[in-house]
C-alpha positions in Angstrom: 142.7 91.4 112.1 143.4 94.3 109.9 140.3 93.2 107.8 137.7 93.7 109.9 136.7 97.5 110.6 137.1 98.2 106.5 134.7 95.3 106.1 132.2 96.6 108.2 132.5 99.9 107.2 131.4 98.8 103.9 129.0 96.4 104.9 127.5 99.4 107.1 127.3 101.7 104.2 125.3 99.2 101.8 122.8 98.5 105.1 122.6 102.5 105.6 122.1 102.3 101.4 119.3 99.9 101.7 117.4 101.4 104.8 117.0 105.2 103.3 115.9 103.3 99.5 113.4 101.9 102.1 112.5 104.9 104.0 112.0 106.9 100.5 109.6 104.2 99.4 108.0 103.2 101.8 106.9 106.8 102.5 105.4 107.1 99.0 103.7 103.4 99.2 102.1 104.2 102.3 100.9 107.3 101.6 99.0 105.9 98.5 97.0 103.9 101.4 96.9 106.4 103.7 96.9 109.9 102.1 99.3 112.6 102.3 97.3 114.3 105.4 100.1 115.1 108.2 98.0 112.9 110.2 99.0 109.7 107.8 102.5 110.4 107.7 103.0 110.8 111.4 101.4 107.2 111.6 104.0 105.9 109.0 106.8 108.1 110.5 106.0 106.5 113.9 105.7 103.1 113.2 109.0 103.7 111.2 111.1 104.9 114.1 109.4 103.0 116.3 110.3 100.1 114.8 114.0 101.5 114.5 113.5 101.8 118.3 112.6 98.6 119.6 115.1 96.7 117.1 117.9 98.7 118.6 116.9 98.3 122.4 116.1 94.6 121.7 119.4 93.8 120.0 121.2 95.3 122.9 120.4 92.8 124.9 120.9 89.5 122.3 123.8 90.4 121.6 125.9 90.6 125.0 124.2 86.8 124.5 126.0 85.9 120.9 129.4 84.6 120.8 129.1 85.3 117.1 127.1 89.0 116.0 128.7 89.4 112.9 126.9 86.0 111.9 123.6 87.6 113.7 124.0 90.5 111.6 124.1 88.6 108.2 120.9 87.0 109.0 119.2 90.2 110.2 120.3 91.7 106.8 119.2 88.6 105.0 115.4 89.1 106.6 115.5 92.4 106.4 115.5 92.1 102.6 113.0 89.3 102.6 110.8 91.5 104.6 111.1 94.6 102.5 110.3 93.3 99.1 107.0 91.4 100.4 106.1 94.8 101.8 104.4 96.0 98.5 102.7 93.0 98.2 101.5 93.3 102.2 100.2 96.6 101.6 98.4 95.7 98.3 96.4 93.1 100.3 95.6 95.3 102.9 95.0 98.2 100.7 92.4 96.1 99.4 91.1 94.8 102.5 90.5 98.4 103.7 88.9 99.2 100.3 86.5 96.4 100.6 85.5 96.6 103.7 85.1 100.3 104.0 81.4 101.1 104.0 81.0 98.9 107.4 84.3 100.7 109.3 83.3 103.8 111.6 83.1 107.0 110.0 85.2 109.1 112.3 89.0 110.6 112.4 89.7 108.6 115.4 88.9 105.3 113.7 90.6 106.1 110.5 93.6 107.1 112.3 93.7 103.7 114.5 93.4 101.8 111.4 96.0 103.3 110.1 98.5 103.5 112.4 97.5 99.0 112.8 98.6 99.3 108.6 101.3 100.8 108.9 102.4 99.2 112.1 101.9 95.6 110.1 103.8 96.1 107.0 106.8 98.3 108.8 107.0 97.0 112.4 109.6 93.4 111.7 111.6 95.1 108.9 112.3 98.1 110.4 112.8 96.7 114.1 115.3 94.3 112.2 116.9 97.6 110.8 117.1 99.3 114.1 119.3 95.9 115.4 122.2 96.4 112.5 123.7 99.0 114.1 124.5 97.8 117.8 125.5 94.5 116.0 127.4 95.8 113.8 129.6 98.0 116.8 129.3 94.9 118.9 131.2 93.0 116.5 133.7 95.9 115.9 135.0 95.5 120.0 137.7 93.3 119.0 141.0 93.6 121.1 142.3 96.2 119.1 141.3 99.9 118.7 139.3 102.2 120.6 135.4 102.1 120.4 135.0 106.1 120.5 136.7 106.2 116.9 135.3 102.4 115.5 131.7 104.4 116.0 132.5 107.1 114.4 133.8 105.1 110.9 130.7 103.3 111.4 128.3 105.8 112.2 130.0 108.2 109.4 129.7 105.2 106.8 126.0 104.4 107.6 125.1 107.7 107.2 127.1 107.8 103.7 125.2 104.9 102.5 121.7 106.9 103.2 123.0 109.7 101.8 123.7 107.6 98.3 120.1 105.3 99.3 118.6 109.0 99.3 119.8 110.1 95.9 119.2 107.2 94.4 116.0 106.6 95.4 114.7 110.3 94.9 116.5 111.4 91.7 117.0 107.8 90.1 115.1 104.6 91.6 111.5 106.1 91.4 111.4 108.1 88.1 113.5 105.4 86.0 113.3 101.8 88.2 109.7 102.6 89.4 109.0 101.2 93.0 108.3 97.6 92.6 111.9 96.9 91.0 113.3 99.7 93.2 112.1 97.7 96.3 113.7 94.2 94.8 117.1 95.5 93.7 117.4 97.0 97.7 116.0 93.8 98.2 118.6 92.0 96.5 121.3 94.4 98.2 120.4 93.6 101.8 120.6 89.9 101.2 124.5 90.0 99.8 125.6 91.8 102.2 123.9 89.2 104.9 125.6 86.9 103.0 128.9 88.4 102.9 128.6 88.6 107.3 127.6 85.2 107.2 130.5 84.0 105.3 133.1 86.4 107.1 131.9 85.5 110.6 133.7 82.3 110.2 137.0 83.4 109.8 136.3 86.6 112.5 138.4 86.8 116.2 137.3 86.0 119.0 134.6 88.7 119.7 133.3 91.4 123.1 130.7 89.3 123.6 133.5 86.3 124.5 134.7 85.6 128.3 137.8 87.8 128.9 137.0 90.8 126.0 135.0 92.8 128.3 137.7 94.0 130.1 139.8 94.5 126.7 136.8 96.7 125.4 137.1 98.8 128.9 140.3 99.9 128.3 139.6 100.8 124.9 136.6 103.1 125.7 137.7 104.5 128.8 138.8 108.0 129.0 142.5 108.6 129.4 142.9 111.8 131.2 139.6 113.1 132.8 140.4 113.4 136.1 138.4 110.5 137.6 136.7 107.4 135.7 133.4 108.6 133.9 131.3 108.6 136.4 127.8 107.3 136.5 126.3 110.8 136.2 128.2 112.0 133.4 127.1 108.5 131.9 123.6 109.5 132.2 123.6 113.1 131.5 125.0 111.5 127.9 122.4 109.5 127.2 120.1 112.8 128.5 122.1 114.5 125.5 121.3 111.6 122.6 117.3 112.3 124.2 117.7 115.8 123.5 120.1 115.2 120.3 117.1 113.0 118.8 114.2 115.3 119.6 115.5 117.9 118.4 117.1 117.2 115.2 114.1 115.6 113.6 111.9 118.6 114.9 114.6 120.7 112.9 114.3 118.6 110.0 110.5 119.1 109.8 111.1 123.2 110.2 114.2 123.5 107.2 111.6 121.6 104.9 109.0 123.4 105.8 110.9 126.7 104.8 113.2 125.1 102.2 109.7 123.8 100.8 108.4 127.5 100.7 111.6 129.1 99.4 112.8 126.4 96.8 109.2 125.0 96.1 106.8 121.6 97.5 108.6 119.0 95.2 110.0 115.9 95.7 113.2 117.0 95.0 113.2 119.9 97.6 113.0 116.8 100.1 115.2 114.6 98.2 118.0 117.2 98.7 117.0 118.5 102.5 117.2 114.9 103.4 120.4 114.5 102.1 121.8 117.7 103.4 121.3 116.1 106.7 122.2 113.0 106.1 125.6 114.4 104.6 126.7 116.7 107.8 125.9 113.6 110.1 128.5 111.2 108.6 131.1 114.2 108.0 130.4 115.0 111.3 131.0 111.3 112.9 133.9 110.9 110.6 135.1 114.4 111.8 135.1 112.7 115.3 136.2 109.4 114.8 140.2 110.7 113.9 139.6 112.5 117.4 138.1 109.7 119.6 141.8 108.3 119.6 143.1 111.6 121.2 144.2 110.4 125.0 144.6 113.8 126.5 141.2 114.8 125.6 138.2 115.5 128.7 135.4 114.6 126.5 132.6 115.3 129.2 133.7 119.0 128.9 134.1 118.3 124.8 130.6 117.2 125.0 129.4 120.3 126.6 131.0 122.9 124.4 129.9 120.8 121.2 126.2 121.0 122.4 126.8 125.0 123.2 128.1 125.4 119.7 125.6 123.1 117.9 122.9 125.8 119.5 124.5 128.3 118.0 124.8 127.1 114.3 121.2 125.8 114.9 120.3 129.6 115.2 122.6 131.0 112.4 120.4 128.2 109.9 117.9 131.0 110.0 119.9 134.0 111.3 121.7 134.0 107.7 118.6 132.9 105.8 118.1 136.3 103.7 120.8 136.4 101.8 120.9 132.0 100.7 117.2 132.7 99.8 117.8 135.7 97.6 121.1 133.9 95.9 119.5 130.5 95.9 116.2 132.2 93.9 118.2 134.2 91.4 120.3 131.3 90.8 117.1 129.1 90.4 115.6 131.4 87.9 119.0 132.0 86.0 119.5 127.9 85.7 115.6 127.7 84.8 116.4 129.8 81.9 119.3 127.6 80.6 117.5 124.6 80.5 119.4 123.3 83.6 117.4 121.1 86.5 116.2 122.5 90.0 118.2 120.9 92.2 121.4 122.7 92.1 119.5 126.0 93.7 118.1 123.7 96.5 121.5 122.1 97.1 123.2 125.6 97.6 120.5 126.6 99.9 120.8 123.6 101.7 124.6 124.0 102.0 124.0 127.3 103.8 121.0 126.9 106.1 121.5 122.8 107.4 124.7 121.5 106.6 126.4 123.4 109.7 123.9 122.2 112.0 123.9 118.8 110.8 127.8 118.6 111.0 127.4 119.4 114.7 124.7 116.5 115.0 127.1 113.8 113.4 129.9 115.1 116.1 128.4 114.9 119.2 126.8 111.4 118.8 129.7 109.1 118.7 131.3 111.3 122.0 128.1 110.7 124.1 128.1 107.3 123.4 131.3 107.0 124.3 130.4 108.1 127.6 127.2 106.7 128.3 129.2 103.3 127.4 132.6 103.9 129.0 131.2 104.1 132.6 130.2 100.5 132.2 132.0 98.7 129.7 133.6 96.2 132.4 130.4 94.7 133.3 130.6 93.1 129.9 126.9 94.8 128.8 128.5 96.6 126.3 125.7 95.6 123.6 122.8 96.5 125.9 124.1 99.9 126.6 124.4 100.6 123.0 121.0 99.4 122.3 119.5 101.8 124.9 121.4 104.3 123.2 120.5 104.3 120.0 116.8 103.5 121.3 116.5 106.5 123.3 118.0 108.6 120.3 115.6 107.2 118.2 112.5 106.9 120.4 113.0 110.8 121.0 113.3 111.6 117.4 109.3 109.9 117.2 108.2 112.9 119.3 110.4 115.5 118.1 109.0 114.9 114.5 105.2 115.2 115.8 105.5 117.6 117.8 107.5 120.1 115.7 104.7 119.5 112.8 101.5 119.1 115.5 102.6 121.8 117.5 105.5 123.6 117.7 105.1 125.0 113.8 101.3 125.5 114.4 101.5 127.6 117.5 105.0 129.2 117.6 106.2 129.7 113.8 109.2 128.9 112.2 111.4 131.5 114.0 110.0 130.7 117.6 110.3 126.8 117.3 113.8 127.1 116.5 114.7 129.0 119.0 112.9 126.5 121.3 115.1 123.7 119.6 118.4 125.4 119.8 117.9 126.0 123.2 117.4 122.2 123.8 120.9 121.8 123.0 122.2 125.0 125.2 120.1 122.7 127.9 122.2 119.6 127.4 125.3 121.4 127.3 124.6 123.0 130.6 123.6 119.6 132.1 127.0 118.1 130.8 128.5 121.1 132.4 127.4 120.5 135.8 128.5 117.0 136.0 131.9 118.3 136.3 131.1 121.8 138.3 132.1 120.5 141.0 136.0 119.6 140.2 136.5 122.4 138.1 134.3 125.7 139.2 135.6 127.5 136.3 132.7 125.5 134.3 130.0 127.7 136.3 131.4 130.7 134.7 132.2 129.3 131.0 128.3 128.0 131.5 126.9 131.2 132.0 129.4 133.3 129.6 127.8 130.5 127.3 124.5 131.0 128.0 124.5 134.9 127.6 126.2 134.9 124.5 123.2 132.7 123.0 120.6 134.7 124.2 121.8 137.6 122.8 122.3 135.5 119.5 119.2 134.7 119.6 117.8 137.7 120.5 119.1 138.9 116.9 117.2 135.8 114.6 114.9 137.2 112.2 111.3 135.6 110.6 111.7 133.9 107.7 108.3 134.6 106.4 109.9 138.4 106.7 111.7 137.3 103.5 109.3 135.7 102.1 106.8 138.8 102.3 109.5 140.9 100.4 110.8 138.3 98.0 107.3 136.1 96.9 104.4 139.0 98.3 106.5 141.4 96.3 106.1 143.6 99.6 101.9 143.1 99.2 100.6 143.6 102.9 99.5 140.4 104.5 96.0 140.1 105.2 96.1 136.7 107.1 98.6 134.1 107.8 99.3 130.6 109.4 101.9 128.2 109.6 99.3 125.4 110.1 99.9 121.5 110.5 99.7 120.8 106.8 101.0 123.7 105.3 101.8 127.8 105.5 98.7 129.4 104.1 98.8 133.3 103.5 96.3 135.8 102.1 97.4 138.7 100.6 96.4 141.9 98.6 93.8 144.6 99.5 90.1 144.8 100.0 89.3 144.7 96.1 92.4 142.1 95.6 93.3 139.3 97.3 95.8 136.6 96.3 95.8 132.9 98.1 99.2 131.5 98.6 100.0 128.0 99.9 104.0 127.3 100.8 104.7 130.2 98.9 102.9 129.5 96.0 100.3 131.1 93.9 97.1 129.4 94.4 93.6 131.6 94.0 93.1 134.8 93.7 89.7 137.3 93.1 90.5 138.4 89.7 88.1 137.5 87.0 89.6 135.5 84.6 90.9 133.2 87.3 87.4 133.3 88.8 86.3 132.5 85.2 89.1 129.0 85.0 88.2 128.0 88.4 84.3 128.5 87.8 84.2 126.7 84.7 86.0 123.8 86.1 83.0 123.3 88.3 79.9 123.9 86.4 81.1 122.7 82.6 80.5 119.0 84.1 77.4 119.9 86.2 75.5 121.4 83.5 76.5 118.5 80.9 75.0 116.4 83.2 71.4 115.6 82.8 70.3 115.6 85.9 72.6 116.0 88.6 71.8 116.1 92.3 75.5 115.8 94.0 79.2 116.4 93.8 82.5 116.4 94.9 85.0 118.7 94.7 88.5 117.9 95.4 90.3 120.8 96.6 89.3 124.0 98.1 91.7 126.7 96.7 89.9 129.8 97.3 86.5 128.3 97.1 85.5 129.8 93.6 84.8 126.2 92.1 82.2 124.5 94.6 81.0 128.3 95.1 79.7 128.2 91.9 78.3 125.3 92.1 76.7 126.1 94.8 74.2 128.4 93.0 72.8 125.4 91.1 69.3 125.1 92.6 68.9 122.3 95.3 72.2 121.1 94.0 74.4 119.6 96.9 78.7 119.4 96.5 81.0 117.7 99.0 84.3 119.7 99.0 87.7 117.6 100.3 90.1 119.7 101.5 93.7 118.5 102.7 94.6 121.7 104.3 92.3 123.2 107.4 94.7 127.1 107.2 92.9 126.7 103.2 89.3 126.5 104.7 89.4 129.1 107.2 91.2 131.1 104.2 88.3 130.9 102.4 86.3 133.0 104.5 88.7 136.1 103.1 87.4 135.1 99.8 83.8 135.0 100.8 83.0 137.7 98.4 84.0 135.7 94.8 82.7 131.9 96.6 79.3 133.0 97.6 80.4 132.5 100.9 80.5 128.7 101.0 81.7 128.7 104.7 77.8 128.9 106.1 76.3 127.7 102.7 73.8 125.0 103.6 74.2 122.5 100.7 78.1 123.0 100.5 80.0 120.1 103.5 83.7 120.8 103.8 86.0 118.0 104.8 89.8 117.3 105.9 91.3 115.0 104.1 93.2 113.7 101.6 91.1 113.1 98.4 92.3 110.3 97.5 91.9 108.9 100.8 88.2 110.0 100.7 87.5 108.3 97.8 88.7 105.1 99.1 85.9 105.3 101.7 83.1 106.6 99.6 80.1 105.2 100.5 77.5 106.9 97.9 78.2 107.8 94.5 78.5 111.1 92.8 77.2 112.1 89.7 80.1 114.7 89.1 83.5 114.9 90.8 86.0 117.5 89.6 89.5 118.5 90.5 92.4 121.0 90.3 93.9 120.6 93.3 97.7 120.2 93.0 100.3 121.6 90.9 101.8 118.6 89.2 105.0 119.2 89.6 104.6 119.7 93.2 104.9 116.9 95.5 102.4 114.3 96.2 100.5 115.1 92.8 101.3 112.4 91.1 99.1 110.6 93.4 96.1 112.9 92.3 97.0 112.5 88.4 98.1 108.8 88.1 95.6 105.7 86.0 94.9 104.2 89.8 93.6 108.2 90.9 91.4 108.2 88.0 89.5 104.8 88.5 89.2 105.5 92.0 87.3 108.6 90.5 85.1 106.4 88.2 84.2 104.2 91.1 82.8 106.7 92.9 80.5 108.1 89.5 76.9 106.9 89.7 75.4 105.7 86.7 75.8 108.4 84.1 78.2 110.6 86.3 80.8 113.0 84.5 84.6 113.6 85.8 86.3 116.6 85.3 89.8 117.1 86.1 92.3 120.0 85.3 95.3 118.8 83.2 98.4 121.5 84.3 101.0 119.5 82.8 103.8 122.3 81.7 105.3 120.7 78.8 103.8 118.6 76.1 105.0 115.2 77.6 103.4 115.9 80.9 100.4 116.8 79.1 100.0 113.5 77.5 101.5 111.7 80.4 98.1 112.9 82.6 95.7 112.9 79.6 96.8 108.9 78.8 96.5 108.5 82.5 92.5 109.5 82.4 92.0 108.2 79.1 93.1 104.7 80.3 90.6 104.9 83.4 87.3 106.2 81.6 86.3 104.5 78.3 84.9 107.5 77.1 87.2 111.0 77.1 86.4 114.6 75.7 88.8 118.0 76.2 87.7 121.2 76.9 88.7 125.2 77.3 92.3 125.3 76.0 92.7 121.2 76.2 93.5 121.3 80.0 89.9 120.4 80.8 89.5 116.8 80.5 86.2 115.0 80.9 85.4 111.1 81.5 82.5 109.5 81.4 81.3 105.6 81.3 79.0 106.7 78.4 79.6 108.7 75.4 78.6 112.0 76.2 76.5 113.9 74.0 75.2 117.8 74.6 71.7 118.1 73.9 70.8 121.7 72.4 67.6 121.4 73.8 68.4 120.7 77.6 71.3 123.7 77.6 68.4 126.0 76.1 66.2 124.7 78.7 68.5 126.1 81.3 69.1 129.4 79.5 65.6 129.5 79.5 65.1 129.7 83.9 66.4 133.2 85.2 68.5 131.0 87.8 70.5 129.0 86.1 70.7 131.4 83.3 73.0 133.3 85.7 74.9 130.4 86.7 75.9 130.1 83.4 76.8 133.4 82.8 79.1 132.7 85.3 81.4 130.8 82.9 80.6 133.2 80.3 77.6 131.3 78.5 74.7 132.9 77.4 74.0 130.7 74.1 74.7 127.5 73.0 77.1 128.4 70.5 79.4 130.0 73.7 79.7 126.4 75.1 80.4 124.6 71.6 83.5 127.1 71.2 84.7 125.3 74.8 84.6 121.8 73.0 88.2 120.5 71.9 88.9 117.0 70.8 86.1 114.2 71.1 87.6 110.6 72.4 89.0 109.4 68.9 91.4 112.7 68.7 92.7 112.1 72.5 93.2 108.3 71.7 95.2 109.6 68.7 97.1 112.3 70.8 98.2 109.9 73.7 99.0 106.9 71.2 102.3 105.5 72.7 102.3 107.6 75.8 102.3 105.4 78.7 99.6 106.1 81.3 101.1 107.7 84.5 101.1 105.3 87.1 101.5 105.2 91.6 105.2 102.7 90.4 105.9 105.4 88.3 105.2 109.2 89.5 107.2 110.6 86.4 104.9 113.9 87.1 106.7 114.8 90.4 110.4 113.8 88.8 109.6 116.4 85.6 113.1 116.6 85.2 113.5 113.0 84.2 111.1 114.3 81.3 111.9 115.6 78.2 111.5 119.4 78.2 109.2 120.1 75.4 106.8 122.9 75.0 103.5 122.3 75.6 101.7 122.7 71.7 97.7 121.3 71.4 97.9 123.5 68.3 98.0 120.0 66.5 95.3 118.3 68.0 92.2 117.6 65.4 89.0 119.2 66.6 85.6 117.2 66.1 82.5 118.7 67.8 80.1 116.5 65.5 80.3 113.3 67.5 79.8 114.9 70.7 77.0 117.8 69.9 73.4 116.9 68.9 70.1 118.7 68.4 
């Protein structure tokens, strides 16, 4: 029935839709829970893909069982959607769970991370196993008497992939920043459920299907190879599902590198992955529908097809960074030229990504629907058609799991950009070679193409420069690099000379040993502390170059807890050891890795002041760090009397007030300070006695912690003062607090671009000074 492939081609596309809206979400739920440590998202990642995994090897065998799998497909779809908008609510309860019972789970990294992984493995494991059955369904119920399955998986796979692509968009530039997640969840939701309903309503009027007595054989002559000299043989079969191993690993390994760099080059925000992920996405369904046209070809060997695709993939894989200088260069100057007009950051990112993954993702969309041609072909009159696809797309996926963690875990940390993709496009060469000697033996020619092949690579790659070569002339401005790493969290880099020293994290300015940012970073720190009666601990959330809890430090018997997400940012520190007092082997100062907010989840005794500047809010994950729920996670941990301090760095006027309502709506009592970027919360009005700052003035110690922020009379630290709680109340009035459904902060250009003016904002310094 000519009906049937165009109906599950779009059926495909709205699943493929659905599953990336998922993926995009449920990353950003989970990391709420978890924190955005590398060690968190692994666990999600994992439990993602594994769940992918299983679905797809356990539907390969139940459906060889089902006379009907397009009427097994609607009701997978149909749970699917049932599971994934209760998933919010799942997480909520154990979000709270973990909260609550905190203070009685073990305090070590091992714990944490098996409680995690158990979190993440509860909310995501039945959804996403249901997701990993649609596709050998699906192709199962494709294998109708008519047509080849070579091309059918091809359309299919091509129009998945589309429907990520759109899921991807949608989620990243429109879904989160205008839906917000809870409704983005229930209109997928909704999705997933019609199109289970649409399967169930056409299964009843489908053909006779495979899985029937007398289509096996039907599907065999469909699948099997016209012209290759002999049947497929049992080898080639395997050394094809060697290739989808290899073709998974290695493709999600890539995907962790190009962000890593497309991160440093085009900046950390969510819209840098929004458009690396659909880069990928995009040159793996123009790939497969590339191939599917071709799968109908009978005078083609595809073995040998197989083998030069793999050998060319390779080489693409190392042009991605062989041709990196010039995209980088174009892609900033364009960035900077469109930043002037007004226009959004994307289209830079986009042309970048166009350049450095597109061709290498084209390559991945091509070779999957030939090697499961093969791996299925050398079988397909056994009538197991649906089981070998399952342990296809399981072994693809399952492979993917460890290509992920090990190209963040390992291969970035101890080889480098440059090094681990080299290691990955030789993966590929390796596959190709295997698939070339399956067939060594009937044509010996192969032995020479193979090594011709192989030498013309290792020159190739031979020739592939750094990329952080380009970022040293483009971002260091050709500053010598004192010390580097391409760590598990991020690419940390400290530049300059013995009497100047920058910090950089992905590329970005972070700290440096100048004075006036020693005098910002400084103040952040010890404004709160020194308000503060009589404070005897904090916490400091994020290191940075150490300046903050340095000088807090210097506070007599004064102890501060410093969470750092970011281990390449500690051991940076010690290059800074000359502006941070050396914190590194300071006594009272306890570094930690984590996630802050994470931390403060678990906090088992209170602080009397917490500060923060740790993220850029633009970049991404800082919404999580400057959102209402952040902020009373922050006042939970306050003892009685304790003071907040966090740094507002909104650009623009609206993201100003969008941060600002966000603290004003956690703490009852608010206060700005400095230029109006210092915000400080409080359960209790806070009033700054003349008497206790003279007191300190007064002891030669703290006389010259103070002067580290530039106060030597009380009069210095009135001039900080800037709006007491009425004028903030006033100032925010209509603004909606910034929320976790919400994270306008990371989507700024779903914001109105105003310039940032506190020109207007009423100054009162009666109601908060006192004698």
């Amino acid at each position: 029935m000519f009906w049937v492939l165009p109906l599950l081609v779009f059926l495909l596309l709205l699943s493929g839709f659905c599953g990336l809206v998922y993926q995009v979400l449920w990353l950003r739920l989970l990391a709420l829970t978890f924190g955005v440590t590398v060690y968190a998202a692994a666990a999600v990642l994992a439990s993602f893909m594994g769940g992918l995994a299983l679905g797809s090897l356990v539907a390969g065998r139940l459906v060889d069982r089902t006379r009907h799998p397009l009427r097994l497909f609607g009701i997978v779809e149909i749970l699917i959607g049932v599971c994934a908008a209760a998933s919010p609510f799942i997480l909520g309860g154990l979000q709270s769970l973990m909260i609550t019972f905190a203070p009685s789970l073990p305090d070590s990294v091992a714990a944490d991370t098996v409680i995690r992984v158990a979190m993440a493995a509860v909310v995501l494991l039945i959804p996403t196993t249901l997701m990993g059955a649609t596709m050998p369904v699906v192709i199962k119920s494709s294998l109708t008497r008519s047509g080849g399955l070579g091309s059918r998986v091809g359309a299919l796979y091509a129009a998945n992939t589309t429907g990520a692509i759109v899921g991807t968009l949608a989620a990243g530039f429109y879904l989160i920043p205008r839906v917000g997640l809870s409704r983005a969840f229930l209109l997928a939701a909704g999705v997933n459920i019609t199109v289970g309903l649409v399967a169930l309503v056409a299964s009843r009027w489908m053909p006779q299907d495979a899985g029937q007595p007398g289509a096996a054989q039907d599907v065999a002559s469909s699948v099997r190879p016209a012209v290759v000299p002999a049947p497929v043989t049992s080898l080639a079969a395997r050394t094809a599902l060697l290739v989808a191993a290899i073709s998974g690993f290695a493709s999600l390994a890539l995907e962790v590198v190009w962000f890593r760099l497309m991160a440093i080059f085009m900046g950390p925000t969510s819209y840098t992955f929004t458009v690396v992920l659909a880069t990928v996405l995009a040159g793996i369904a123009a790939g497969s529908a590339l191939a599917s046209p071709l799968m109908r070809w009978r005078r083609v060997d595809w073995v040998l097809t197989l083998a030069l695709v793999q050998l060319v993939g390779a080489s693409l894989v190392l042009a991605s960074v062989s041709g990196i200088a010039a995209p980088v260069e174009a892609a900033l100057w364009l960035q900077g030229l469109l930043h002037r007009a007004g226009i959004g950051f994307a289209v830079p990112a986009l042309a970048m990504s166009l350049v450095v993954v597109l061709p290498s993702a084209l390559f991945f969309g091509v070779s999957f629907p030939i090697a499961l041609r093969l791996w299925v072909a050398s079988d397909a009159v056994t009538g197991d058609t649906g089981r070998r696809i399952g342990v296809f797309y399981a072994v693809n996926l399952g492979a993917g799991i460890f290509g992920s963690l090990l190209a963040g875990f390992l291969l970035l940390p101890t080889m480098g950009s440059r090094d681990s993709i080299v290691l990955l496009a030789f993966l590929y060469v390796a596959g190709g070679l295997a698939v070339l000697a399956t067939c060594a033996k009937r044509r010996p020619f192969f032995t020479g193409l193979a090594a011709a092949g192989l030498f013309a690579l290792v020159v190739q790659a031979q020739g592939v420069p750094d990329p952080l070569d380009v970022m040293h002339r483009r971002i260091y401005t050709g500053r010598p690099v004192i010390w580097q790493d391409e760590g598990v969290q991020t690419t940390v880099a400290v530049v300059g000379g013995a009497n100047s020293r920058v910090l950089f994290l992905d590329g970005r300015h972070q700290a440096n040993d100048a004075e006036g940012m020693l005098f910002i970073h400084r103040r952040i720190g010890l404004l709160p502390t020194i308000l503060h009666e009589r404070p005897e601990r904090a916490l400091v959330v994020g290191l940075g170059g150490g300046a903050t809890p340095g000088a807090m430090s210097q506070i007599p018997g004064f102890n501060v807890d410093v969470v750092e997400l970011s281990q390449g940012v500690i051991n940076a520190a010690a290059y800074f050891s000359h502006v941070n007092f050396d914190i590194l082997n300071h006594p009272r100062v306890h570094l930690m890795v984590d996630d802050g907010r994470n931390f403060l989840q678990r906090v088992r005794t209170g602080y009397d002041v917490i500060t923060a500047d740790a993220i850029i809010p633009r970049h991404a994950g800082a919404n999580s760090l400057n959102s209402v729920e952040y902020f009373t996670l922050v006042r939970q941990a306050l003892r009685p009397g304790g003071l907040a301090l966090h740094w507002n760095g909104g650009a623009t006027a609206e993201e100003h007030r969008l941060i600002l309502s966000a603290f004003a709506a956690a703490f009852p009592h608010v206060s700005l300070w400095g230029d109006g970027s210092l915000m400080l919360g409080s359960m209790q009005p806070v009033t700054v006695s003349r008497a206790h700052i003279e007191r300190l003035l007064a002891d030669p110690q703290m006389r010259q912690v103070l002067a580290l922020m530039n106060v030597e009379r009380f009069d210095h630290l009135e001039r900080m003062f800037r709006a007491d709680d009425a004028a903030v109340r006033a100032w925010v009035a209509g603004t909606p607090p910034l929320s976790d459904n919400r994270p306008l902060l990371e989507y700024f250009e779903s914001l109105p671009q105003t310039e940032r003016d506190l020109s207007k904002m009423p100054r009162r310094p009666e109601v908060i000074f006192r004698p």
